[in-house]
C-alpha positions, 0 to 999 in steps of 0.5 A: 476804206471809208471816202476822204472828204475835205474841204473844196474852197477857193483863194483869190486869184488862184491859178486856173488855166483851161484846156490841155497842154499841146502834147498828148500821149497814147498807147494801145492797151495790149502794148501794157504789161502793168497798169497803175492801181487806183491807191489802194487807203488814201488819206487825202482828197488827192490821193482819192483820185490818184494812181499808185505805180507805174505803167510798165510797158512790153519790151519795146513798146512806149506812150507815142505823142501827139500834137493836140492843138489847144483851142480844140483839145480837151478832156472831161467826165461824166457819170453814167449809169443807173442809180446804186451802179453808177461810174464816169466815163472820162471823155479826151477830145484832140485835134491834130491840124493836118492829115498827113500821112502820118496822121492817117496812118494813126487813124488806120492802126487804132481802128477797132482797138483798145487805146489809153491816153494821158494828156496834162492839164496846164498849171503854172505850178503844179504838174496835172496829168490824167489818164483816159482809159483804165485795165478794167473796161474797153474804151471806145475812140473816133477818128474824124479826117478833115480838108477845110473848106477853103484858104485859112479853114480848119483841116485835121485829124480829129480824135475822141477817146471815151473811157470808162472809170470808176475815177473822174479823170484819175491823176498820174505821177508815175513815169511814162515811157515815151519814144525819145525817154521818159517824164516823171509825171510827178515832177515834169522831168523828162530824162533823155535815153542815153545812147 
């Protein structure tokens, strides 16, 4: 399929918010039993960076949250690679501002392993999440622990994640199964899980 080419212009004052939303969202690749796929004829710019489907988790397994501190989270690309081979990696940086525990214990289980992210872009209309991380290659993550220095200093668990993709930032509107439910990354609907 040949690419959709549109144009790429810009309204006056057009909504532009910066960063992440507070809320990211992680699973080791091994706990997936179906990825979404890049779309497969897409007809629009839209669709030229957006994943068809769902991701279907192994039984008992779902997308785990973290708080991510805005001011100190955000995502990117880049490309990478030689000329006639080239790709992005797709590049999450998060900050969780403790090291609890808890926090440690995420830094301790992901070590050496294959974890995605989704993480959403803030909008005022529009729902924007992204996936770092694809079936096809290994990402690489980085656990980063901090005190602060003194009083007010900033402290916490620091996370990067670096990914692979032959798709900048690739969108997501399919559901994500989260600990509590699940969020129509579509619409923004979370539904509880009924008791």
């Amino acid at each position: 399929m040949p690419p959709v080419y549109e144009d790429l212009k810009w309204n006056d004052g057009q909504i532009n918010p910066s960063g992440i939303r507070s809320r990211v969202f992680y699973a080791q690749k091994s706990w997936i039993k179906t990825w979404p796929t890049p779309t497969a004829s897409p007809s629009t710019a839209e669709e030229t960076v957006q994943l068809s489907g769902d991701f279907e988790m192994n039984t008992g397994k779902v997308f785990q949250e973290i708080y991510s501190k805005q001011g100190k989270s955000h995502v990117d690309f880049d490309e990478v690679g030689d000329k006639d081979h080239k790709m992005f990696i797709n590049k999450l940086v998060g900050m969780y501002p403790d090291i609890s525990s808890k926090a440690k214990a995420i830094a301790k289980n992901n070590l050496n392993s294959n974890v995605v992210f989704i993480a959403q872009l803030p909008h005022e209309t529009e729902k924007r999440f992204v996936v770092i991380g694809s079936e096809e290659w290994d990402n690489e993550i980085k656990f980063t622990g901090k005190s602060g220095e003194g009083a007010g200093s900033e402290k916490g668990l620091f996370f990067e994640c670096h990914a692979p993709d032959t798709t900048p930032l690739p969108d997501y509107v399919g559901n994500l199964p989260v600990t509590d439910g699940s969020i129509d990354c579509e619409t923004g609907v979370f539904t509880p899980t009924t008791p």
